[in-house]
C-alpha positions in Angstrom: 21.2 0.6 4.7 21.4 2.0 8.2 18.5 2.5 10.1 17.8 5.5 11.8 15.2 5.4 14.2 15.5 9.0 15.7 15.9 10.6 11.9 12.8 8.4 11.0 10.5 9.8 14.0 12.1 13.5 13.7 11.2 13.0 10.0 7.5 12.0 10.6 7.1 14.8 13.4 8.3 17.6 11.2 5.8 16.3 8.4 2.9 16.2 11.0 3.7 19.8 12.1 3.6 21.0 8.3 -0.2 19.6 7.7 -2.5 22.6 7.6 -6.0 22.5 8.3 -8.9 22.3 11.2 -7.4 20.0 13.9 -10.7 18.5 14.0 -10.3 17.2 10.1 -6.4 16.9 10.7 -6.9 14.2 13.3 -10.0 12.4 11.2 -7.1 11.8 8.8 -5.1 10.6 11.6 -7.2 8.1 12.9 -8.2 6.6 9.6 -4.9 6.4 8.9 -3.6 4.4 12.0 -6.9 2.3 11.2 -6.5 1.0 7.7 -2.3 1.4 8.9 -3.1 -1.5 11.3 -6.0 -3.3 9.3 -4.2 -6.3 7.5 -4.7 -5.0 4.0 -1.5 -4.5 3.0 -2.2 -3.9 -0.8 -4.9 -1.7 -0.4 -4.1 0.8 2.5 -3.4 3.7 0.4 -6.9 3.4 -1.4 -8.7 2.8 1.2 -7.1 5.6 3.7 -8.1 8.4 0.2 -11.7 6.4 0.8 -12.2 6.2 4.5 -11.0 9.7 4.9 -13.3 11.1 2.0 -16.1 9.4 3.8 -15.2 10.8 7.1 -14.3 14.3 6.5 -10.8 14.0 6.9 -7.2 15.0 5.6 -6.3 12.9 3.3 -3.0 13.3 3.1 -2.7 13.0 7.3 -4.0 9.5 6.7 -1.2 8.6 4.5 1.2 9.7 6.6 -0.4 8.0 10.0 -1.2 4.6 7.5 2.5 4.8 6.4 3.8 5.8 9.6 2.0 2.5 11.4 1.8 0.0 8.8 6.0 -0.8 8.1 8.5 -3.5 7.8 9.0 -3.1 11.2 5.3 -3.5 12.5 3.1 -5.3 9.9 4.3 -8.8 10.8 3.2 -7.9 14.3 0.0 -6.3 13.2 -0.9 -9.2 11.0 -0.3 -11.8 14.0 -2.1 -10.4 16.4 -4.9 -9.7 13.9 -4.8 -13.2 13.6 -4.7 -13.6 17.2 -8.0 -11.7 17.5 -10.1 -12.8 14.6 -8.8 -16.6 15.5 -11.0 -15.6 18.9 -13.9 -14.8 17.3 -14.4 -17.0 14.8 -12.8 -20.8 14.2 -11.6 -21.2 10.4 -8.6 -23.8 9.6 -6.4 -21.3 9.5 -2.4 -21.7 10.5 0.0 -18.6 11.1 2.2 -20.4 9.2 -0.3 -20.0 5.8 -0.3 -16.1 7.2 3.5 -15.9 6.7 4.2 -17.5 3.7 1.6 -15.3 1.7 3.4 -11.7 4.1 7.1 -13.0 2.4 5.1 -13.5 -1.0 4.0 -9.9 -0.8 6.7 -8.3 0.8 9.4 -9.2 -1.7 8.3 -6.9 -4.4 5.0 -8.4 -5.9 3.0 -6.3 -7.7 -0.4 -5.4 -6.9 -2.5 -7.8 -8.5 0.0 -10.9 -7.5 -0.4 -9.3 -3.9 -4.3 -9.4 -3.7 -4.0 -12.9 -5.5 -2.1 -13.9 -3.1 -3.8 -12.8 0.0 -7.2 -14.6 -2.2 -5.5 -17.7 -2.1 -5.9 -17.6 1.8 -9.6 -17.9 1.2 -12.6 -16.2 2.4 -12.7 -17.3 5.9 -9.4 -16.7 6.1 -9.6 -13.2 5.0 -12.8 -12.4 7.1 -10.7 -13.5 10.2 -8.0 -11.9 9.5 -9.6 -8.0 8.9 -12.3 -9.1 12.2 -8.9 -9.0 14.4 -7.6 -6.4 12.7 -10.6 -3.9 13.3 -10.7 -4.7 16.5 -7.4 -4.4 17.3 -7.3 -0.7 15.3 -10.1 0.5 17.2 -8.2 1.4 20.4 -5.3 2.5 18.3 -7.3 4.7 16.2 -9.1 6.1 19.0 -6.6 7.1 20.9 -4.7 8.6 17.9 -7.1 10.9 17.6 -7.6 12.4 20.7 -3.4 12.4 20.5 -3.2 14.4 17.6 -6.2 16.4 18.0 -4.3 17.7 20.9 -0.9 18.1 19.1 -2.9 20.0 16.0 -4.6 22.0 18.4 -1.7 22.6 20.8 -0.2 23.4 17.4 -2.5 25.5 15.8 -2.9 27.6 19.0 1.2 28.4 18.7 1.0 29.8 15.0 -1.8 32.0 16.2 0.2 33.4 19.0 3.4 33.7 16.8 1.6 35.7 13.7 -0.5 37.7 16.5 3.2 38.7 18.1 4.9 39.2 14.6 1.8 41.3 13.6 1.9 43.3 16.6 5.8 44.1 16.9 5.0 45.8 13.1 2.6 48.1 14.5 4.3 51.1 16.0 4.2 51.4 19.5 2.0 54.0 21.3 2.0 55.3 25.1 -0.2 57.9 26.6 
């Protein structure tokens, strides 16, 4: 299977640019999204970006997109380390990166859902709390900044199909001089 970096992004834009809605509840979904995308709870992201954006007033579909967009083969070993990284900071449990991967290979090859939150059980509770403590704290910037980002690009956005159906409903009207 190739990867396509440029389809992947264009792909991701062009579903961005079809979300409807306030760009205020647009980008809640955005940044809840990136959150739980970044938080290391891999088996539960979709659940908890429905939840998280319920709570929060935002679209709920926009946080699926941002958690899927953030949260992918390609970035969740990265997110989970440094999560590590941070929580390991704060607090001081017995906990190796090695455990970490071993549990990320577990999950990744195709367990199911309930073998996935077994399996990230079996790292114990210390473990865990570390683990989502580094996590939040390395979302918050992310998530912050995402939505102030997109905010932007659904008001930037929203302020272009305004102008478009305000030219398309003029040019209908027939034109009158004095």
């Amino acid at each position: 299977m190739k990867i396509e970096p440029k389809r992947t992004i264009r792909y991701y834009f062009l579903k961005f640019q079809r979300l409807r809605g306030n760009p205020h509840y647009l980008a809640r979904g955005v940044a809840v999204g990136i959150f739980i995308g970044i938080t290391p709870t891999i088996p539960l992201h979709t659940v908890l970006a429905i939840v998280f954006s319920f709570v929060l007033r935002g679209s709920k579909l926009a946080a699926l997109l941002a958690t899927v967009l953030v949260s992918n083969p390609l970035t969740f070993f990265f997110q989970y380390y440094f999560s590590w990284r941070l929580g390991s900071a704060f607090t001081s449990p017995d906990l190796s990166w090695g455990k970490i991967q071993v549990t990320l290979e577990y999950i990744t090859n195709d367990a199911g859902f309930r073998d996935s939150l077994t399996a990230v059980g079996g790292l114990g509770q210390e473990a865990i709390s570390t683990l989502v403590l580094g996590g939040c704290l390395l979302a918050t910037p992310f998530s912050l900044t995402g939505y102030f980002l997109s905010l932007y690009f659904f008001s930037t956005l929203q302020k272009r199909r305004a102008l478009k159906q305000g030219g398309q409903q003029n040019s209908t009207l027939p034109d009158c001089h004095d």
